[in-house]
N, C-alpha and C positions, 0 to 999 in steps of 0.2 A: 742483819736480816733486812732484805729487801721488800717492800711492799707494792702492790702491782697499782695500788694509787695515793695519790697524797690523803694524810690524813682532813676530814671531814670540816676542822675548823680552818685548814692551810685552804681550802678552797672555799668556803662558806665567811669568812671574819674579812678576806680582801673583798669579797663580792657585796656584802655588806655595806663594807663603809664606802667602797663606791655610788653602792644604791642611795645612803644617805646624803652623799655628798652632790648628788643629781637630784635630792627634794631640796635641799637649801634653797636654788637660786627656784624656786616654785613656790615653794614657804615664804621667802622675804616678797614675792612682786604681790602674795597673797597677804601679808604684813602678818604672818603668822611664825610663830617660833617651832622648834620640833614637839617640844612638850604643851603649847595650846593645841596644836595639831591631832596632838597624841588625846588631849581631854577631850575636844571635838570627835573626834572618832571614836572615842570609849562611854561619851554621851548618845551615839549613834544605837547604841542596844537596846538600852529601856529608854522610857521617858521622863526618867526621876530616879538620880542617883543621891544618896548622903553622900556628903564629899568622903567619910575615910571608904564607902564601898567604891569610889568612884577611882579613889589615887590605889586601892586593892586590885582593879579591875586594869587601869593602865601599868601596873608597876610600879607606882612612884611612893613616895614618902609622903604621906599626907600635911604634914607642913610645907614639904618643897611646893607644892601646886597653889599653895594659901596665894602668891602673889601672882599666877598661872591664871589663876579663877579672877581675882580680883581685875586685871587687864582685862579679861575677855567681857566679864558684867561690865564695865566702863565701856567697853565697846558694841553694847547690843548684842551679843554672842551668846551669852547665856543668863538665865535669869538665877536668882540665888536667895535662899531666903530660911527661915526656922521652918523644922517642919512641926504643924500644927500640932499631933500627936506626944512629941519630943522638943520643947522648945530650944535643949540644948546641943540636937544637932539639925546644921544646916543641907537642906535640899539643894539638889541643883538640875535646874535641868536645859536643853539645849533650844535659841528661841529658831523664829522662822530665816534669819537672817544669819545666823550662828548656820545652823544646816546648810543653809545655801553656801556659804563662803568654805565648809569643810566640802562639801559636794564638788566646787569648783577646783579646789586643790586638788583633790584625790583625782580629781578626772584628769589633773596634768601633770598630775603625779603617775599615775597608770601611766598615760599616752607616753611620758619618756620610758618607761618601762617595759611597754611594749616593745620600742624600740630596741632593745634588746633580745627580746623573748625573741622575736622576731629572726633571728640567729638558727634558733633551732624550729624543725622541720615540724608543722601543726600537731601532728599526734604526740609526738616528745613532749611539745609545749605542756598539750593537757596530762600528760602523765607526770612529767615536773611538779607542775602546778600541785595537782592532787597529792604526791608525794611529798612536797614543802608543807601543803598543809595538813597534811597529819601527823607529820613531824613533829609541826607546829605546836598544833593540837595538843599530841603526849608531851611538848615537855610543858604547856600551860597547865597540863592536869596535874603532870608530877610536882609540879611550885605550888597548886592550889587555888591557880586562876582560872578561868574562860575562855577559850580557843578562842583566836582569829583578834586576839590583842595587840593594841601595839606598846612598843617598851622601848623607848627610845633611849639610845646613851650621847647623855651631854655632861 
């Protein structure tokens, strides 16, 4: 049986790993990996995450980020610390220089992206757009996470 288009992940899994493979050389000039990228953006929600809501919130294994986090507090990017209430779990939240350096990725992270979008005709664009993120959206709700996350595979 013939189907009148390829299936959904034959066209979505190559478009993907192209898409990730065009933030790398934007991640490294930014000195960021895919998974600090991925905390910085997933700190961008509230202003105070516990780290296991936070590694819940990007997808990750909350011990895979323990060296994630640590990198980035060394580097002024985010602050980290007990929370007062609960001294045995740690806060974390995103500092002014942290924002800025995730702001500055994204923004060249998009601009190559655009470059693509760009392919298709403005109305498609916005209809795309709005269609990926609902997509999005349901399978974040069906896993038990928060639309508009990112989950990167490394």
């Amino acid at each position: 049986m013939s189907n009148a288009r390829p299936d959904l992940a034959a066209m979505i899994v190559p478009l993907g790993r192209a898409l990730m493979a065009a933030e790398l050389p934007v991640l490294d000039r930014h000195e960021l990996s895919m998974w600090s990228y991925a905390v910085l953006l997933g700190l961008g929600a509230e202003p105070v995450y516990t780290q296991a809501a936070l590694a819940k919130t990007i997808g990750a294994d909350k011990t895979r980020i323990i060296g994630v986090l640590d990198e980035l507090q060394r580097r002024g990017l985010i602050t980290r610390g007990p929370d007062p209430a609960d001294r045995r779990v740690n806060l974390v939240s995103l500092t002014e220089a942290g924002r800025n350096i995730r702001d500055r990725a994204q923004r060249d992270i998009q601009a190559r992206e655009n470059q693509l979008l760009e392919r298709l005709p403005a109305g498609d664009r916005r209809v795309f757009l709005r269609a990926l993120r609902t997509l999005s959206d349901a399978v974040a709700e069906q896993s038990g996470r928060h639309g508009n996350e990112t989950n990167p595979a490394l």
